[in-house]
py3Dmol code that shows the C-alpha trace and the ligand (Angstrom):
import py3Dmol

protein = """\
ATOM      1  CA  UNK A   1     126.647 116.962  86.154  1.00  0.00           C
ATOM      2  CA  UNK A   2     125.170 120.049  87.879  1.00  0.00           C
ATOM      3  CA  UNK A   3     122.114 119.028  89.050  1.00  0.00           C
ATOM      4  CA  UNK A   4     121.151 121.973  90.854  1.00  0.00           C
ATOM      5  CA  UNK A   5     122.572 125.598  90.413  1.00  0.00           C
ATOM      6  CA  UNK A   6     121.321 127.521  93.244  1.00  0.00           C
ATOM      7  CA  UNK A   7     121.582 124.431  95.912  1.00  0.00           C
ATOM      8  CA  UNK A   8     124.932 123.379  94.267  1.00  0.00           C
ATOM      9  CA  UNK A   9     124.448 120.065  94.080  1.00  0.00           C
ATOM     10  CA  UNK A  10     126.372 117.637  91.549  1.00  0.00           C
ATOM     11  CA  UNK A  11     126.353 114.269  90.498  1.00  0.00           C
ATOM     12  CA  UNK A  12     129.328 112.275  89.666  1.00  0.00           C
ATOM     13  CA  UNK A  13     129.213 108.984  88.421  1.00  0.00           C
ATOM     14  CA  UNK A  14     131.087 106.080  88.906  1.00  0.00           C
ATOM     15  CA  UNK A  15     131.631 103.178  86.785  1.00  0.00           C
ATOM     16  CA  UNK A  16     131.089  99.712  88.798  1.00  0.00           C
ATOM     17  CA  UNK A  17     131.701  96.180  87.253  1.00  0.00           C
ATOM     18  CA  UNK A  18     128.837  94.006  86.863  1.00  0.00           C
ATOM     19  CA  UNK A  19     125.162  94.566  85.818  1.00  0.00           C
ATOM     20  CA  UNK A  20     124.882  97.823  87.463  1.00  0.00           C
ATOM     21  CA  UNK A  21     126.957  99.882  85.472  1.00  0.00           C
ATOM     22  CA  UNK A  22     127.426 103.202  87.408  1.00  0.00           C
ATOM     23  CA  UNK A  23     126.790 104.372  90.909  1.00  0.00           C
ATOM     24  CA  UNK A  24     125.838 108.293  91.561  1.00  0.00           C
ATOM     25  CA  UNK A  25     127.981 109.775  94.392  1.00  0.00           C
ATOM     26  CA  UNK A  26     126.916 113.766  95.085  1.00  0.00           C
ATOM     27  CA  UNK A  27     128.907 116.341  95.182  1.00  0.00           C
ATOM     28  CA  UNK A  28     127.856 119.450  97.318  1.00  0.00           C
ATOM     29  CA  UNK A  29     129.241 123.065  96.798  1.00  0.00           C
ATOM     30  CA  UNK A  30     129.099 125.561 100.197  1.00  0.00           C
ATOM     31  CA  UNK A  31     130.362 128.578 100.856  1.00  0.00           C
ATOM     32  CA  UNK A  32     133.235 126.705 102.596  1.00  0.00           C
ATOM     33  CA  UNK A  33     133.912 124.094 100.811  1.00  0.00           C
ATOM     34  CA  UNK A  34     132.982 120.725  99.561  1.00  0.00           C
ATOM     35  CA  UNK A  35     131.105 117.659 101.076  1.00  0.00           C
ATOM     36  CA  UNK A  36     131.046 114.313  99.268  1.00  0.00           C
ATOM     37  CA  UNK A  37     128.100 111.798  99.567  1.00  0.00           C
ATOM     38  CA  UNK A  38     129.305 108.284  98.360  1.00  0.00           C
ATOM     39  CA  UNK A  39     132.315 107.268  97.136  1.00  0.00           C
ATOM     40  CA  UNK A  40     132.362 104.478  94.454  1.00  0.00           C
ATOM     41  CA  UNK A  41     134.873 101.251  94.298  1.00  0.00           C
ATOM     42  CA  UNK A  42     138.094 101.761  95.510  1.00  0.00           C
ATOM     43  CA  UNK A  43     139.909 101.351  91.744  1.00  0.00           C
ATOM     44  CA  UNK A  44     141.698 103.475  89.254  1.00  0.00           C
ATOM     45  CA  UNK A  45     138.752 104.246  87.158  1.00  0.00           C
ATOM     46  CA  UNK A  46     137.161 105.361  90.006  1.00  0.00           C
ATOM     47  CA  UNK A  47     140.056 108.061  91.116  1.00  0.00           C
ATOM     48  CA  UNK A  48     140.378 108.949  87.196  1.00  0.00           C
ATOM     49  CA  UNK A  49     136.828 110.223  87.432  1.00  0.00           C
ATOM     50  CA  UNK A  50     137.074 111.948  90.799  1.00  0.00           C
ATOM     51  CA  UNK A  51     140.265 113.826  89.341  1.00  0.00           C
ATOM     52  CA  UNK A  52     138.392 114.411  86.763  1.00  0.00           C
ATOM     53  CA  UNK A  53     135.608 116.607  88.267  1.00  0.00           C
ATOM     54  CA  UNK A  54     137.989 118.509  91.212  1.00  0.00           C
ATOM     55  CA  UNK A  55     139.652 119.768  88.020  1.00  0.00           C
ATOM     56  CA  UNK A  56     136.635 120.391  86.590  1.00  0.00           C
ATOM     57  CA  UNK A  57     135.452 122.553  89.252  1.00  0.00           C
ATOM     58  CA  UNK A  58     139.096 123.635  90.574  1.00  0.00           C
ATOM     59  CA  UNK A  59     138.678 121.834  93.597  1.00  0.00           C
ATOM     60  CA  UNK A  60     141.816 121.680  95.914  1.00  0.00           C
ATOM     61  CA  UNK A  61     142.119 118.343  98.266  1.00  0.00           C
ATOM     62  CA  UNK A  62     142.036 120.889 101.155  1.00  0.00           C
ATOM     63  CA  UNK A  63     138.220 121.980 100.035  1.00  0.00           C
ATOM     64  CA  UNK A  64     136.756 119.007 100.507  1.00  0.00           C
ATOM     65  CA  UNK A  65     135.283 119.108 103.985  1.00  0.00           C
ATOM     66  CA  UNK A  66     133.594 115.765 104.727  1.00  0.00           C
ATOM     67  CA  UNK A  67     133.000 112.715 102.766  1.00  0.00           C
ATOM     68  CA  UNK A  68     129.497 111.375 103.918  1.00  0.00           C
ATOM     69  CA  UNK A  69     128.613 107.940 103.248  1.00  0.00           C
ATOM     70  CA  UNK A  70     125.067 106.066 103.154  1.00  0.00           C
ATOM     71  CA  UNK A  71     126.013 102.219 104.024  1.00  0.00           C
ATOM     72  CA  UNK A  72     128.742  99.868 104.128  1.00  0.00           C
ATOM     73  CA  UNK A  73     128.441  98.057 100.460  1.00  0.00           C
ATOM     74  CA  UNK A  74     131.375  98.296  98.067  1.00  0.00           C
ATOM     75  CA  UNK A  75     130.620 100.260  96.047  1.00  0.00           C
ATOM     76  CA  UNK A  76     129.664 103.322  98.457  1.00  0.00           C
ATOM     77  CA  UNK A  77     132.561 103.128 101.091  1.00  0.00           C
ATOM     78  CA  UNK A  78     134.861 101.814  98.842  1.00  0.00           C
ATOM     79  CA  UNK A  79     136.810 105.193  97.603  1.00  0.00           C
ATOM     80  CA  UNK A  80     136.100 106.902 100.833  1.00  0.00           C
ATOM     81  CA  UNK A  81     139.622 106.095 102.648  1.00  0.00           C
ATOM     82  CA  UNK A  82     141.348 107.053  99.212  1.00  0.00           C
ATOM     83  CA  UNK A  83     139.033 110.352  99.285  1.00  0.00           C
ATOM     84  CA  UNK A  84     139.990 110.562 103.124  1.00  0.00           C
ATOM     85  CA  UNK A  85     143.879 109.962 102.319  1.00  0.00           C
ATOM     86  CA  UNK A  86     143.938 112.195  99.240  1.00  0.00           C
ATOM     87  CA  UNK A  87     142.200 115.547 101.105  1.00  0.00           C
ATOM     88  CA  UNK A  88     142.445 114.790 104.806  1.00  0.00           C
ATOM     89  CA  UNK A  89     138.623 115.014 105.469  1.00  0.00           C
ATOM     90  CA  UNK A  90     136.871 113.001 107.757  1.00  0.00           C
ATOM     91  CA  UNK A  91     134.467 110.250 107.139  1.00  0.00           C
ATOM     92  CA  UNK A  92     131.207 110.294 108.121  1.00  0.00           C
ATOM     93  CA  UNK A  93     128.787 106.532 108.161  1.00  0.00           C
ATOM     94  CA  UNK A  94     125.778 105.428 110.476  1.00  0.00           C
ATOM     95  CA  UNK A  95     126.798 103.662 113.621  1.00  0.00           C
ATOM     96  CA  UNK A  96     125.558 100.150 112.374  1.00  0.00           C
ATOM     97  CA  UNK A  97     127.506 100.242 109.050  1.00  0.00           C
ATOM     98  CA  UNK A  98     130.738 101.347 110.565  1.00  0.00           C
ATOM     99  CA  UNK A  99     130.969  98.267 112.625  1.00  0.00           C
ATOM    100  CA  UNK A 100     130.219  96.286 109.553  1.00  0.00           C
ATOM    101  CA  UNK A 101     133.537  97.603 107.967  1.00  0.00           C
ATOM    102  CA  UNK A 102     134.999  97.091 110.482  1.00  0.00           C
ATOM    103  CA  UNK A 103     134.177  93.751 111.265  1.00  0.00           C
ATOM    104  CA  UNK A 104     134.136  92.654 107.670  1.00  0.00           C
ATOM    105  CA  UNK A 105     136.057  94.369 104.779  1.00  0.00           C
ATOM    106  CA  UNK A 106     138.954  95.599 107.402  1.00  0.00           C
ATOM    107  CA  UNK A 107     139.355  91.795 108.621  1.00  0.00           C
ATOM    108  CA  UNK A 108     139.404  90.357 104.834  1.00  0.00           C
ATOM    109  CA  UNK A 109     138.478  87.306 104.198  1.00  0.00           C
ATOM    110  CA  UNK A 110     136.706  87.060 107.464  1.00  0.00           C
ATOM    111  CA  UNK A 111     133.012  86.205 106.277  1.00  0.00           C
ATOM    112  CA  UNK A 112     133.817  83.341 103.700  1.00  0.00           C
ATOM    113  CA  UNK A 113     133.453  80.624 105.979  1.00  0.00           C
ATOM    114  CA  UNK A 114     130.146  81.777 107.332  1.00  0.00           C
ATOM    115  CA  UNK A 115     128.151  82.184 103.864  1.00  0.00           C
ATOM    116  CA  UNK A 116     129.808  79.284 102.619  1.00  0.00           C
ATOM    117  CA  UNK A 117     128.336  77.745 106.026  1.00  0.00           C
ATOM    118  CA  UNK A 118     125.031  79.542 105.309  1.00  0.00           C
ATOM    119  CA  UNK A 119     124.454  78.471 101.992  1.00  0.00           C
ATOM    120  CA  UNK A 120     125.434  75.204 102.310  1.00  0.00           C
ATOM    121  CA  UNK A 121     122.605  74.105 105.073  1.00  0.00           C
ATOM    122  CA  UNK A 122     120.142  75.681 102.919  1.00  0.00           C
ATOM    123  CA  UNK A 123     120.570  73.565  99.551  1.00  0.00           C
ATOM    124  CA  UNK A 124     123.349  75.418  97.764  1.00  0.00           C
ATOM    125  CA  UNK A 125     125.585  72.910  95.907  1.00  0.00           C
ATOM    126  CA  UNK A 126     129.366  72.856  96.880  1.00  0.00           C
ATOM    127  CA  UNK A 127     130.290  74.068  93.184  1.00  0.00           C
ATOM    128  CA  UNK A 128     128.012  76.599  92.900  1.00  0.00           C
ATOM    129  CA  UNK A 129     129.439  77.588  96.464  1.00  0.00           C
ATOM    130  CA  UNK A 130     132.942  78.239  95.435  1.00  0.00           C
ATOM    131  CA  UNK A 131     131.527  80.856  92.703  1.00  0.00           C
ATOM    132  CA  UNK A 132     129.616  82.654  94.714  1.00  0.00           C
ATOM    133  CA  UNK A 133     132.489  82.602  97.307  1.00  0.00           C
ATOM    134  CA  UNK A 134     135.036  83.794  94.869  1.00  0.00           C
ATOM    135  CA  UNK A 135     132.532  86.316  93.787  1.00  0.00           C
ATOM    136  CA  UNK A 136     132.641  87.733  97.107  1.00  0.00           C
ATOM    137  CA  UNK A 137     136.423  87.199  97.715  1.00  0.00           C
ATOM    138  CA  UNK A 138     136.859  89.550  94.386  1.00  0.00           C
ATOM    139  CA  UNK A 139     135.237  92.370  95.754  1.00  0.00           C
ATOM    140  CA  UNK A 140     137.585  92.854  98.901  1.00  0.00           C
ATOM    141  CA  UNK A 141     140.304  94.350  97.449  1.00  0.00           C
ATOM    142  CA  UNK A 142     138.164  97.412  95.972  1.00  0.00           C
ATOM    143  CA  UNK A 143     137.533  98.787  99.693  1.00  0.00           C
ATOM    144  CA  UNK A 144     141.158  98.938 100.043  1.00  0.00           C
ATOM    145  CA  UNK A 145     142.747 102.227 101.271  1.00  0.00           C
ATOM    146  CA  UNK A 146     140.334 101.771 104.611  1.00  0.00           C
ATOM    147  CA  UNK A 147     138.914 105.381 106.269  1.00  0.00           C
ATOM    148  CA  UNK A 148     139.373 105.967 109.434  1.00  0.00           C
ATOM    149  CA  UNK A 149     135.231 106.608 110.239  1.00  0.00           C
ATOM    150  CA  UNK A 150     133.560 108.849 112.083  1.00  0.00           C
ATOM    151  CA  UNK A 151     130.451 107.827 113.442  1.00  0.00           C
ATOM    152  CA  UNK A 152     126.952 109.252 112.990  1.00  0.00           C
ATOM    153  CA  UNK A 153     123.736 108.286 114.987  1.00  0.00           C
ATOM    154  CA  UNK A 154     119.894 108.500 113.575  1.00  0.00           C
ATOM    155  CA  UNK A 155     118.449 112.009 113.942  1.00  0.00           C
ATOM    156  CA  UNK A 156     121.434 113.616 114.176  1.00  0.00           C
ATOM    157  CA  UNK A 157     122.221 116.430 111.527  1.00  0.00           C
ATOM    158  CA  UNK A 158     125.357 117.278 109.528  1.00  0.00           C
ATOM    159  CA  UNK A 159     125.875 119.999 106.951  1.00  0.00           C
ATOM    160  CA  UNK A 160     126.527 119.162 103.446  1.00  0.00           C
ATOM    161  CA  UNK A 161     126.866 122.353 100.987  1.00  0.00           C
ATOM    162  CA  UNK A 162     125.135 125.444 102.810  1.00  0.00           C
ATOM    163  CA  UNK A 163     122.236 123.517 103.922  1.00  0.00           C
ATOM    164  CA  UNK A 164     121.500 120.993 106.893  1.00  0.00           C
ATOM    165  CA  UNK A 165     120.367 117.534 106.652  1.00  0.00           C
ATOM    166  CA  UNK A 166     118.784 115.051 109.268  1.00  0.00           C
ATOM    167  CA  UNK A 167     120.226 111.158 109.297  1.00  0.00           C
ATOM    168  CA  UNK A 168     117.354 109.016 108.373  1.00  0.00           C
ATOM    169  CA  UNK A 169     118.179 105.598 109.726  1.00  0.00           C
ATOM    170  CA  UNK A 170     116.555 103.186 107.030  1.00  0.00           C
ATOM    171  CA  UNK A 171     117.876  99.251 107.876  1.00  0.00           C
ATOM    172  CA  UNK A 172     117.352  96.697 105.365  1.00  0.00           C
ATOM    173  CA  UNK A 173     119.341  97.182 102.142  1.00  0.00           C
ATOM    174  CA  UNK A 174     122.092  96.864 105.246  1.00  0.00           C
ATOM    175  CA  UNK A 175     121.389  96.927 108.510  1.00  0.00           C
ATOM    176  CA  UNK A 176     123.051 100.906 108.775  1.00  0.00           C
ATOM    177  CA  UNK A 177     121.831 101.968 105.891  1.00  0.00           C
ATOM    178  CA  UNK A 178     121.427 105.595 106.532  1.00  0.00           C
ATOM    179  CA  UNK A 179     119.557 108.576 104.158  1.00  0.00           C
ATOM    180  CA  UNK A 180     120.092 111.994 104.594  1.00  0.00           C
ATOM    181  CA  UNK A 181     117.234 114.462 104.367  1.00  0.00           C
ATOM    182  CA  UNK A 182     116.775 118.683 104.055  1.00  0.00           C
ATOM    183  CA  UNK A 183     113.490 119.857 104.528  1.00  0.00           C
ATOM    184  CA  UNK A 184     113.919 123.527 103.743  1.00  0.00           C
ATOM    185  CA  UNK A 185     114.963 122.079  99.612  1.00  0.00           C
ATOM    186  CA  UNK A 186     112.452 118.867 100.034  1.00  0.00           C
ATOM    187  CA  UNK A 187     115.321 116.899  99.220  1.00  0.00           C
ATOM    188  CA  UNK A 188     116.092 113.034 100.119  1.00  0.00           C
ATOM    189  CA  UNK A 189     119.554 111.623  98.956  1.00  0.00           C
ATOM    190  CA  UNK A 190     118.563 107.915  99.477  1.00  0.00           C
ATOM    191  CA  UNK A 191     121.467 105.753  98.574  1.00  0.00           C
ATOM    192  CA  UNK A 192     120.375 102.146  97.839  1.00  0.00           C
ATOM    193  CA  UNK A 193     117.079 102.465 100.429  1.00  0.00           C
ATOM    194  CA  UNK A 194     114.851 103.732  97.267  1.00  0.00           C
ATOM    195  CA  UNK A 195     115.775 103.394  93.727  1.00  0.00           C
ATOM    196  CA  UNK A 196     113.576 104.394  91.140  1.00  0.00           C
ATOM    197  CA  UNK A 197     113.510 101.279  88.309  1.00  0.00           C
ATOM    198  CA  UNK A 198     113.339  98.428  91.082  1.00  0.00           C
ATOM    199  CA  UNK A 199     114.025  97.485  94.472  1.00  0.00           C
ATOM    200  CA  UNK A 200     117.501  97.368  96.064  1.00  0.00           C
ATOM    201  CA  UNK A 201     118.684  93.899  97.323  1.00  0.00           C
ATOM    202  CA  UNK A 202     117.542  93.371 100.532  1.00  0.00           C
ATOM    203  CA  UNK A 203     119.387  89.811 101.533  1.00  0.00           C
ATOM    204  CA  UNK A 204     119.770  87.972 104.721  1.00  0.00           C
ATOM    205  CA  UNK A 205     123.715  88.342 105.842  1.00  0.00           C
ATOM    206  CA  UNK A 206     125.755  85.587 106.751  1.00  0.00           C
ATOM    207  CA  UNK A 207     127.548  88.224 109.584  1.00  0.00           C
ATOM    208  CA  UNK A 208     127.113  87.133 113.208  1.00  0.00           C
ATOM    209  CA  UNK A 209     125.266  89.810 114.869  1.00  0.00           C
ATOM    210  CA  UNK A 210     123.263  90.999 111.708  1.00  0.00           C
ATOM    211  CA  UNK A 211     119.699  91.678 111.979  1.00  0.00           C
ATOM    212  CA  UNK A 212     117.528  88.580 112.050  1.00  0.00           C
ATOM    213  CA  UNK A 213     114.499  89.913 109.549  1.00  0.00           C
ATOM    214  CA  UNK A 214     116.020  92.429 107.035  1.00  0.00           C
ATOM    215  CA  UNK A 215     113.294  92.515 104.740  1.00  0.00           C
ATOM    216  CA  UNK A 216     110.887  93.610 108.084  1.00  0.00           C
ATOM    217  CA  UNK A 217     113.264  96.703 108.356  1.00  0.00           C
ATOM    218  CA  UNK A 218     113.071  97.303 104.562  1.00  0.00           C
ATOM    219  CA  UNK A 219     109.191  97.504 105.179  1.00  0.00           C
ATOM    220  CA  UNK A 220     109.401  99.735 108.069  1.00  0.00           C
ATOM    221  CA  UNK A 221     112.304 101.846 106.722  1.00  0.00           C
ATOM    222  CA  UNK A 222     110.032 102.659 103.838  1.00  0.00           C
ATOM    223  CA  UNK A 223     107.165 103.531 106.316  1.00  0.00           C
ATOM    224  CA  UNK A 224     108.611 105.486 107.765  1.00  0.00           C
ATOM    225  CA  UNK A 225     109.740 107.813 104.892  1.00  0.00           C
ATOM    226  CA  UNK A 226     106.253 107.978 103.759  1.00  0.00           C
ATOM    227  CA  UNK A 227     105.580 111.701 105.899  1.00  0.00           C
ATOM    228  CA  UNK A 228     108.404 113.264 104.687  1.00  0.00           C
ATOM    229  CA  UNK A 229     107.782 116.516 102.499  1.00  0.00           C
ATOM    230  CA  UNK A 230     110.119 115.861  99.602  1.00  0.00           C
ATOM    231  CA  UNK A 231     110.408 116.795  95.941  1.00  0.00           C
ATOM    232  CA  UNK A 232     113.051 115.418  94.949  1.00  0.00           C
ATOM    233  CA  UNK A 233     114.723 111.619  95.508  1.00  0.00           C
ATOM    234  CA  UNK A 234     118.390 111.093  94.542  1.00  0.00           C
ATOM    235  CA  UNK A 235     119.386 107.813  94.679  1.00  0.00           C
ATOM    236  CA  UNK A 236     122.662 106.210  94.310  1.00  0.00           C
ATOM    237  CA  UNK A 237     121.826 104.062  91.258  1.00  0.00           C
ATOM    238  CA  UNK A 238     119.548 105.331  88.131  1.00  0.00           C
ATOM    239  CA  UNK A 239     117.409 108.839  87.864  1.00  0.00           C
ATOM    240  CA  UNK A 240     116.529 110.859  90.638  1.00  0.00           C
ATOM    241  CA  UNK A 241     112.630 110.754  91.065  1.00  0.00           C
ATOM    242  CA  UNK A 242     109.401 113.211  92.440  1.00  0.00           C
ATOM    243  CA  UNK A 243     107.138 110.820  94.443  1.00  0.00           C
ATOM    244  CA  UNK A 244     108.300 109.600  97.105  1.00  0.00           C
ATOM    245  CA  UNK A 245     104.866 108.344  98.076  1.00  0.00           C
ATOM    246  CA  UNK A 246     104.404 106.608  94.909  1.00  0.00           C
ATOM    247  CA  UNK A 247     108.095 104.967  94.715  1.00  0.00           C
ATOM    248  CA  UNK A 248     107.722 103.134  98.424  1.00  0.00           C
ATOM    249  CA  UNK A 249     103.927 102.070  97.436  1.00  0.00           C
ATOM    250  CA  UNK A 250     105.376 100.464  94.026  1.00  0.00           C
ATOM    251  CA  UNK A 251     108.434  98.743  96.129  1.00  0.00           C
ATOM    252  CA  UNK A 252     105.450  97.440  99.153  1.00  0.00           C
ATOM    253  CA  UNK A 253     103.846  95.565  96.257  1.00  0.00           C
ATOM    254  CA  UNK A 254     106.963  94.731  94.260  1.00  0.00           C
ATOM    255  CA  UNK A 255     107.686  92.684  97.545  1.00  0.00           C
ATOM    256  CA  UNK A 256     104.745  91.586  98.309  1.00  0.00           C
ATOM    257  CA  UNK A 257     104.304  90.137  94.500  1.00  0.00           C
ATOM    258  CA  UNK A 258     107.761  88.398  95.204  1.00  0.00           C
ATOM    259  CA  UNK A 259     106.804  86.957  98.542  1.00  0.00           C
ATOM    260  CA  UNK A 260     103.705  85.083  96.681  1.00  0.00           C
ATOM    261  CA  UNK A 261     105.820  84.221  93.910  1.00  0.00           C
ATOM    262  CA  UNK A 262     108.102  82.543  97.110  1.00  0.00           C
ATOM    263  CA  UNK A 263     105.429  80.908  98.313  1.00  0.00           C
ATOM    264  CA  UNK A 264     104.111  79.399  95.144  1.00  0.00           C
ATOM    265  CA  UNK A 265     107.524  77.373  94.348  1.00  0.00           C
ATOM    266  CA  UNK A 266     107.123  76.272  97.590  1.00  0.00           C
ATOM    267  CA  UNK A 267     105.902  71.960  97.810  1.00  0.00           C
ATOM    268  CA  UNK A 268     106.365  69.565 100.382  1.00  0.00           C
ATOM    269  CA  UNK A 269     109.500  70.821 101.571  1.00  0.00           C
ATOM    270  CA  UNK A 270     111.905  72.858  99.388  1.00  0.00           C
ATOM    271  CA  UNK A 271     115.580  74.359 100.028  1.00  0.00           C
ATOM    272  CA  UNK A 272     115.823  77.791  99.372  1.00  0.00           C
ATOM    273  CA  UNK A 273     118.622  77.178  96.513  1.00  0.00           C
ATOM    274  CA  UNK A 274     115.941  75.537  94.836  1.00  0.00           C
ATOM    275  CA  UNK A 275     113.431  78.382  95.565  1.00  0.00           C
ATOM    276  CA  UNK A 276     116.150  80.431  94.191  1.00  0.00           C
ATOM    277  CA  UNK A 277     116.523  78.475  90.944  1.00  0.00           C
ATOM    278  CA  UNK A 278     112.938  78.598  90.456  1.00  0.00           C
ATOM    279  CA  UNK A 279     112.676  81.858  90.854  1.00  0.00           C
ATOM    280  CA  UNK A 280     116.291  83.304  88.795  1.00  0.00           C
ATOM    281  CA  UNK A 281     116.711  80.688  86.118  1.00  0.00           C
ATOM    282  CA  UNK A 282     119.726  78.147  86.124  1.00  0.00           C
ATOM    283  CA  UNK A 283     122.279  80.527  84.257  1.00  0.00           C
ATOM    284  CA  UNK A 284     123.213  83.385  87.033  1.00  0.00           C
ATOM    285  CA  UNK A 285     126.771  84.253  87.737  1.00  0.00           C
ATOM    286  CA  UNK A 286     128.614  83.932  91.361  1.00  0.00           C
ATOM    287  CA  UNK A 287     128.014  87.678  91.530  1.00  0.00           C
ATOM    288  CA  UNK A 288     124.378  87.269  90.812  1.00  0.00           C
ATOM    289  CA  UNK A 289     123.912  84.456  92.967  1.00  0.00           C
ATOM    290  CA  UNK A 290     125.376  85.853  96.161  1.00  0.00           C
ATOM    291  CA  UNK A 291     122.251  88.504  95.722  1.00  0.00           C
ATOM    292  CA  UNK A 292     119.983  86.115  94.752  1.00  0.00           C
ATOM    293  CA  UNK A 293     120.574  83.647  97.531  1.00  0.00           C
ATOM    294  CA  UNK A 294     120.496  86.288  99.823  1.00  0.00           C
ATOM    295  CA  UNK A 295     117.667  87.689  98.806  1.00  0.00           C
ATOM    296  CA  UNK A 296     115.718  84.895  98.749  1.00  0.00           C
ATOM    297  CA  UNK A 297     117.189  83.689 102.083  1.00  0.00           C
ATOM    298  CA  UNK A 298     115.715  87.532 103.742  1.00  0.00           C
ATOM    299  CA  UNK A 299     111.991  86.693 101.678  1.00  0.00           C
ATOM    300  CA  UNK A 300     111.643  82.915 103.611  1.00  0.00           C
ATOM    301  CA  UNK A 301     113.103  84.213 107.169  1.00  0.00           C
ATOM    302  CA  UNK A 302     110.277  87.127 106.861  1.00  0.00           C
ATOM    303  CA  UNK A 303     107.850  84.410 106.044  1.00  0.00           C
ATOM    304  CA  UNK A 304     108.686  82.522 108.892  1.00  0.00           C
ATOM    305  CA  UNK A 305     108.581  85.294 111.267  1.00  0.00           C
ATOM    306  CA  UNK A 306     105.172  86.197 110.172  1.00  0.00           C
ATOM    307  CA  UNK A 307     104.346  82.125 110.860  1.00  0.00           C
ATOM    308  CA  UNK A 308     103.386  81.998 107.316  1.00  0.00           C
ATOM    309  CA  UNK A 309     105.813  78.833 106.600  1.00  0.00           C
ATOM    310  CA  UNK A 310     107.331  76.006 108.765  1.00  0.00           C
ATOM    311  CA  UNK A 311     110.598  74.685 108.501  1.00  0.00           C
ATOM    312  CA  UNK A 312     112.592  71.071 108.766  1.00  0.00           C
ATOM    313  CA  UNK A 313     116.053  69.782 108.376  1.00  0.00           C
ATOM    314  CA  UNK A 314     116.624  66.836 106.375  1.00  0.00           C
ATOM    315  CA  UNK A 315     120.313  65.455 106.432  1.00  0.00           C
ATOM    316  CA  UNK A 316     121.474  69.001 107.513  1.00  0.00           C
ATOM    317  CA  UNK A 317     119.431  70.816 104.447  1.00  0.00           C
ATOM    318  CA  UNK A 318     116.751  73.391 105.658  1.00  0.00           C
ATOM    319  CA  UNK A 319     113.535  72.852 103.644  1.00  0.00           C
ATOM    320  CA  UNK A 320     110.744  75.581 103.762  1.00  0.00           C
ATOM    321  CA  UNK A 321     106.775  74.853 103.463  1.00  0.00           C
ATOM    322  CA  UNK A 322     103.368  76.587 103.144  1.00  0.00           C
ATOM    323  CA  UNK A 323     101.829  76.316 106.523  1.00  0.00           C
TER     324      UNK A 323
END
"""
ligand_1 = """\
1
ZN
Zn 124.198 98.687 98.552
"""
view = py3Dmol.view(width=600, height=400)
view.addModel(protein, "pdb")
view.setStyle({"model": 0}, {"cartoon": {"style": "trace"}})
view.addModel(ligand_1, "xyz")
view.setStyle({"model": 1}, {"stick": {}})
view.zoomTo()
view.show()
């Protein structure tokens, strides 16, 4: 879909698998060729809709220029090293992210061991462990071609189309999360960072290394958008949006809501699985858990940062209180 004529920008979107039905990758005309922002799941329905549009547009593999990617996830880096294989253009992620890939879908099965570990201390049942772990076993295979990634660090600016954008780096929805950002058009491709129906997952990681207090970057990440002169959000999931001031003051107290929701399933000691079954419901799939558990995980570690809760372990089981 042409979303723009005179900036050439289009949107091209992917069918995903779960809840989420599609996300939007970008598509960028220049003078000299194309640039790609986000690449969808690495699957045949995928390449059938990328095929699809370079037809569409008579786009030859050799016109695609760069393939630009805003963090790590799935369903964003996935396609990039069939992109990268099928036109020979380089890929471009934050710094952060593209040791992530490296470190975790390139090594496989590598991260099992430490969610199941994760999880486990803080109340998950062994049962209810093996779903969510073959939940996240399932969505190796779709990152499969890998890129070969080139780097790019905060502040720096690529081209995408005809016009020049600044990396924005906005940890939380993963630690590398970057956004790209043209003044001159007032434009803010935003991947996951801001969506405009809800927030993004922001979820503590399992990963050794990973930042300790995810939803603290979220917070800050969102700050620090607030001064930017921009008309127009796209984001990788839903309807692109106007305000940006009004989206990141809707997600502050969207979190802030959840955090006192957190705290009020909180008694005299309770595991976050429980916190998490309180808060969710009983009937959530292994896909749906893995966020949830995370999520709830990154809402009690920022709690305890800000000394808000204390924390004991019974018998090996983390339990979380009001202080
Ligand atoms: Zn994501």
């Amino acid at each position: 879909m042409l979303l723009n004529n005179q900036s050439g920008i289009y949107k091209v979107e992917l069918p995903l698998l779960h809840r989420v039905k599609h996300v939007n990758c970008y598509a960028l005309r220049g003078r000299d060729g194309w640039s790609l922002l986000d690449a969808g799941l690495s699957r045949e329905a995928s390449y059938q809709v990328w095929l699809r549009f370079f037809e569409e547009q008579a786009i030859r593999p050799a016109d695609i220029l760069g393939i630009y990617i805003t963090h790590y996830h799935s369903d964003h880096y996935g396609c990039a090293g069939w992109l990268q294989k099928l036109s020979g253009a380089p890929v471009y992620i934050g710094a952060i992210d593209a040791v992530r890939i490296n470190n975790y879908w390139k090594k496989g099965d590598y991260l099992l061991p430490e969610i199941d570990k994760l999880y486990n201390c803080n109340g998950m049942p062994s049962e209810v462990r093996k779903l969510v772990l073959e939940a996240e076993a399932e969505i190796i295979p779709y990152t499969v071609p890998h890129a070969d990634l080139t780097v790019l660090q905060a502040g720096q600016t690529v081209t995408l189309g005809d016009y020049e954008f600044r990396v924005i780096l906005t940890p939380g929805h993963s630690d590398g999360h970057i956004c790209y950002y043209n003044q001159e058009l007032g434009l803010l491709f935003s991947g996951d960072h801001l969506l405009p129906d809800s927030s993004s997952i922001v979820g503590l990681s399992a990963q050794a290394g990973a930042r300790p207090d995810p939803l603290a970057d979220f917070l800050r990440s969102l700050d620090s958008l607030r001064s930017l002169d921009c008309q127009l959000i796209l984001p990788a999931h839903g309807k692109s949006f106007p305000s940006l001031a009004k989206r990141i003051s809707r997600l502050e107290s969207y979190h802030n809501k959840h955090l006192a929701a957190i705290r009020n399933c909180l008694g005299r000691g309770t595991a976050a699985y429980e916190v998490c079954r309180q808060i969710y419901g009983p009937d959530l799939s292994g896909n749906e858990l893995r966020f949830a558990m995370a999520e709830i995980l990154a809402h009690l570690v920022y709690l305890l940062h800000k000394n808000e809760l204390k924390i004991t372990c019974t018998e090996g089981i983390y339990k979380y209180n009001n202080r």
